[in-house]
N, C-alpha and C positions, 0 to 999 in steps of 0.2 A: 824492306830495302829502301834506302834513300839516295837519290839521283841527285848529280851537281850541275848537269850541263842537259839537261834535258826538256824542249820546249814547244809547246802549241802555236805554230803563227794563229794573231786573230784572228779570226774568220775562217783560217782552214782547216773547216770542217763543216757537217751538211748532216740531216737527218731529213728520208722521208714522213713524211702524216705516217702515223699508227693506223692500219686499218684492223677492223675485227677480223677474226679467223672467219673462213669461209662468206669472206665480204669480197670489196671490188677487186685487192690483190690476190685473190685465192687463188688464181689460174695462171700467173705468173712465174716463171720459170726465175727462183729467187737469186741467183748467181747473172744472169742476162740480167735482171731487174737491176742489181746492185751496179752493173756495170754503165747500165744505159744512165742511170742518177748521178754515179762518179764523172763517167765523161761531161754532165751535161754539169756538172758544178763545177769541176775544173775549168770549162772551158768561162762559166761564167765569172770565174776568180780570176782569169787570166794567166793560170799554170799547167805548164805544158807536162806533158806524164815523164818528163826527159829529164827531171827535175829530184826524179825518185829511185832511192837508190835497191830499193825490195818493196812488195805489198807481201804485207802480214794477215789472213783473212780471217775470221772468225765464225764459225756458221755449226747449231747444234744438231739440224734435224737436217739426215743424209739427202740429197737430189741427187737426179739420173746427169751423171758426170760429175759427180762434186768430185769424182777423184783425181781430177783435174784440177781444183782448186785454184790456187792463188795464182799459177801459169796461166792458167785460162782467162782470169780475170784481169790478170795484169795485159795480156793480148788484147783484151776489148778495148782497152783503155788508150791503146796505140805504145806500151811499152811489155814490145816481145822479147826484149833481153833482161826484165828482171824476174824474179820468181821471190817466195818467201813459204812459210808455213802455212799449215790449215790449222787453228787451234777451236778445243773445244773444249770449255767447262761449263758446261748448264748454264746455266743463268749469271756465271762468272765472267763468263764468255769476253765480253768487250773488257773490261779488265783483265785480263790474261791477256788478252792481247794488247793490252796498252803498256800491262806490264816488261812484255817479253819484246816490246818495240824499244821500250826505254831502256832495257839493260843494252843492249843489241846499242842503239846509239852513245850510251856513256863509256861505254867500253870502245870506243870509234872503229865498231865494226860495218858503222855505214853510217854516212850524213844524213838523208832523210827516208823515213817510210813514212806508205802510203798504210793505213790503220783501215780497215774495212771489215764490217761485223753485220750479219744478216741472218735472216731466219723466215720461212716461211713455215705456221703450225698448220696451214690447213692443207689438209688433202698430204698428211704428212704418209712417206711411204709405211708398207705394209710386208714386213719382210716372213722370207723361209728360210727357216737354217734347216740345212739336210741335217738328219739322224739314223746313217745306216744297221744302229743300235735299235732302231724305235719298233713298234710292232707293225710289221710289214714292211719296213723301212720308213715308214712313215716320220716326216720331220716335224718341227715346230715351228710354229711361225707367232710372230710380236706386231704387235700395231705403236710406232716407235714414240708415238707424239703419247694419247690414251694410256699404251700401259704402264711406260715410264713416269707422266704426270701421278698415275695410281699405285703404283707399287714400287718401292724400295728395299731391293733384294736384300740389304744389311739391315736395314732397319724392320722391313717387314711392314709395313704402314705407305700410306697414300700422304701427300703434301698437306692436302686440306688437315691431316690426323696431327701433323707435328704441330699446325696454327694450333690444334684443341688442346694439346697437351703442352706448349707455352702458356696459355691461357688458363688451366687447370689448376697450372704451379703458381703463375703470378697470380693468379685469382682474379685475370682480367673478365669482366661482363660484359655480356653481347651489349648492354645499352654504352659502355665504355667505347666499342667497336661501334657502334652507329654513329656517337658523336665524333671519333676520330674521322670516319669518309665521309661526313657534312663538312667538316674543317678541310681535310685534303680536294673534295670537290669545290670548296670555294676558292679554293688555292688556284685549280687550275682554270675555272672562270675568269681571272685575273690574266690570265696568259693569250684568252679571247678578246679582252679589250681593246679596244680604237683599234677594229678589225685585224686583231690576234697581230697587234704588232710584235710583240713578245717573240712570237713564232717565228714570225718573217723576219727575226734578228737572225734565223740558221734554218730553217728549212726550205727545202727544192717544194716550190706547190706556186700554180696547180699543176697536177702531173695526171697527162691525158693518158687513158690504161685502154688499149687495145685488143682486141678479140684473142683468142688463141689462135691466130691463122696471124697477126701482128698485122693486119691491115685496116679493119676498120674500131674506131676510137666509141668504147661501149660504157665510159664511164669518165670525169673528169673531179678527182681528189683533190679538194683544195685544204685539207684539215683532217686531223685524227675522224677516224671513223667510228663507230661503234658504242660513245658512250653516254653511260647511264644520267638520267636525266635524275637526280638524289636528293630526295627533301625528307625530312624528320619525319615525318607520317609515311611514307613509302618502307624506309626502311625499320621501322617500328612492325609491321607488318606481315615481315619476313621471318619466315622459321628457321631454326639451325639447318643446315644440312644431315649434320648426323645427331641419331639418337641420343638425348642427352649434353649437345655440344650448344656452342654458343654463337660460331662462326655461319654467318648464313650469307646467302651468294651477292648480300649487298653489301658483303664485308672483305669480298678478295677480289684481284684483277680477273681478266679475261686473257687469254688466248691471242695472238695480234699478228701481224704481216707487216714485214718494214724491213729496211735494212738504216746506216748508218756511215760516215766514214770520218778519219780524223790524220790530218799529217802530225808526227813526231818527231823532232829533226832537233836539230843545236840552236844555242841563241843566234849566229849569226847567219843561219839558213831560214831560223823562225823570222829573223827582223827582213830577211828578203822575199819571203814568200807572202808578208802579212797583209790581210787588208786595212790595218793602222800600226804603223809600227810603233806608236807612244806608248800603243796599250800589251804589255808582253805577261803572257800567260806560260807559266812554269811548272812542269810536272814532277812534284817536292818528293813524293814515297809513295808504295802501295803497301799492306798489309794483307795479309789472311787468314782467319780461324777456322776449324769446326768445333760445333759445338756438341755436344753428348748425346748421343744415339735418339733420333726420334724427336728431337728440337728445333729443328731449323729454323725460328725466326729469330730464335737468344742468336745465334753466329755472327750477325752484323756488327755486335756490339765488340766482340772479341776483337772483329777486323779491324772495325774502326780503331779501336784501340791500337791496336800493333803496329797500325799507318801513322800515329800520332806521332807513337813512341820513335819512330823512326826518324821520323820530319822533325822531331825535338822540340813540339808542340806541343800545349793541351788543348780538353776544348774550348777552355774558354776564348783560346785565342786564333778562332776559326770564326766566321762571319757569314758564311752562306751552310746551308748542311743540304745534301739530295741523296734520300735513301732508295733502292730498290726494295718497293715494298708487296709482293704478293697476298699480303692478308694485313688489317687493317690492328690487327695481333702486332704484326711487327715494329711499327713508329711506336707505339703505347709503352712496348716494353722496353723499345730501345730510349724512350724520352725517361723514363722511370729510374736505368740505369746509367744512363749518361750526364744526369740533371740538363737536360736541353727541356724547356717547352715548346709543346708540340704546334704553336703558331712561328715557331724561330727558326724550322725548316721545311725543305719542300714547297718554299715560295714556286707560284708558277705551274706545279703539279708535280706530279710522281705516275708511275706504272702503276701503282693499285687504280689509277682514275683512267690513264690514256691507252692501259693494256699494255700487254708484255710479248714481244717475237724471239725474247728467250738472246739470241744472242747479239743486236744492236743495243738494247737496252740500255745498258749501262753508259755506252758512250752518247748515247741521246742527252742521257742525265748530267754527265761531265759537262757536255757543251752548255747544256743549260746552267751548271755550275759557272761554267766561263762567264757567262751569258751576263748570270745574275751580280757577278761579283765585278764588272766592267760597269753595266750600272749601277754599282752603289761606291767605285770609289776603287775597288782592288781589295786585298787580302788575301787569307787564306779562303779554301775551300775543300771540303769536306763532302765525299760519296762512298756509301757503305752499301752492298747488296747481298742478300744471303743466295744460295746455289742449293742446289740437289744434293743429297747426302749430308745434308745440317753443316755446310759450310759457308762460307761469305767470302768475300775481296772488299778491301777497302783503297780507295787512292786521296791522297793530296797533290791541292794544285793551288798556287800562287797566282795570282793576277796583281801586277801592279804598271 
């Protein structure tokens, strides 16, 4: 789908630090979390919640109230009279909901949403479905984070199984997959520089994280938490994970806690919300693929494509590229079949290096899209990320 009037004010948008799962944000109640970050970035942009005509929410792994969702969040924020959706697609997540903010305002069914996407994987619930069928009545019960990252009821295989079976087909090697997260970790070393200026272009930090009683302050987040410290003889090292395979644990993301948000409003809601209004950021198309049963790192590439086709672009005439990448599988095959090399995106980093909370993710990435394409001048820009069940989303965005 391609959008005419749909646009990012600069600046309005915010990502917390990445922490690793069962790290400092594990005990945070991820919906309060997302609210308390939104208030506190609002208030530091100087926009008031009165400004917002719905919040759209994003979030994969269920909490105690999410059935509350976007009313709830939207109340903390100090706007009780708007309400919007709860959407949910794996790892899609922040694009669906970018997408489904964008139709919603081209269509002038509202001037601006508030775009918010979160995820907490640790300490993810642990459900029972009744079975008064079962023996004894006994029900079934699912560990929602664990068995869904392991098992894919249509496909029949675990996440890490589709990276080996992309990798099988293209005849990608594990030493292929080592050099590609030496290059994406240096990538995001660069994002650390002259005190992670990069970052402090859109992220809330430091962000003081308070006990579970919300009183006393047991931890202070100033940056992504969690990652791996990756040199050529480390990961040289490291065995597959599975028998036979080539994928081993210094070649895919981790598990992560964060949430995300992003306004989506009209050009002349974005030039009045903006924190520069010279520099205006335009949300061009989204796309989405799946790819063939048991594949899901090939689906980016489809996405990508279908975003292009839409925007009435190729890629050559794109200038920044940010992939969601869970396995180090996915940029290799996506640079092989898109003719990009793999130094010409993901300036800055990517999810396989900073971890992945499943549903901010993607808008972290866009911002960083924004981010990178303001400093080099404006253009196109280019974010493709694959999802659960061998699918993907892809978005274009203008900065000029």
């Amino acid at each position: 789908m391609k959008f005419q009037n749909v646009f990012i004010p600069y600046g309005g948008y915010w990502s917390t630090p990445f922490a690793r799962w069962q790290g400092n944000f594990a005990h945070l109640h991820p919906i309060k979390f997302a609210g308390e970050i939104a208030a506190r970035a609002l208030k530091e942009r100087n926009l008031a919640a009165e400004n917002f005509d719905a919040l759209f929410l994003g979030m994969t792994v269920p909490q105690k109230h999410s059935f509350y969702g976007a009313p709830w969040l939207a109340a903390m924020l100090g706007a009780p009279n708007i309400t919007g959706p709860v959407l949910s697609q794996a790892c899609a997540t922040s694009a669906r909901v970018l997408a489904s903010s964008a139709f919603e305002i081209e269509t002038s069914a509202q001037r601006a949403i508030l775009a918010i996407a979160l995820d907490r994987t640790s300490n993810g619930p642990h459900i029972y479905y009744p079975n008064p069928l079962g023996p004894g009545g006994k029900g079934e019960t699912e560990d929602w984070v664990f068995d869904n990252f392991n098992f894919d009821p249509h496909a029949k295989n675990a996440m890490i199984q589709t990276a080996e079976n992309v990798a099988r087909e293209a005849d990608i090697s594990k030493e292929q997959q080592d050099e590609m997260m030496l290059r994406r970790y240096s990538q995001y070393l660069d994002a650390l520089k002259d005190d992670a200026a990069f970052h402090r272009r859109y992220m809330m930090t430091p962000i003081e994280v308070k006990d579970a009683a919300g009183r006393k302050v047991v931890a202070t987040v100033k940056d992504d938490e969690g990652i791996f410290p990756t040199t050529r003889e480390g990961l040289a090292k490291l065995k597959p994970v599975l028998d036979g395979g080539t994928v081993t644990f210094g070649g895919q993301t981790f598990p992560a806690d964060g949430n995300a948000g992003m306004i989506v409003t009209t050009r002349e809601k974005a030039r009045e919300l903006s924190r520069d209004a010279k520099i205006e950021a335009q949300l061009i198309a989204v796309g989405s693929a799946r790819a063939k049963k048991g594949f899901m790192p090939q689906a980016p590439v489809p996405a990508a494509q279908s975003a292009l086709d839409h925007a009435g672009i190729q890629i050559g005439d794109v200038r920044a590229i940010k992939t969601h990448n869970p396995f180090a599988v996915n940029d290799i095959y996506f640079c092989e079949q898109m003719g990009v090399q793999p130094d010409a995106m993901n300036h800055y980093g990517s999810s396989l290096i900073f971890g992945h909370p499943q549903g901010p993710t993607g808008i972290r990435l866009v911002i960083e899209l924004i981010e990178e394409l303001a400093l080099i001048g404006g253009g196109y820009g280019l974010f493709s990320g694959c999802a659960a069940g061998d699918t993907a989303m892809a978005v274009v965005v203008k900065v000029g």
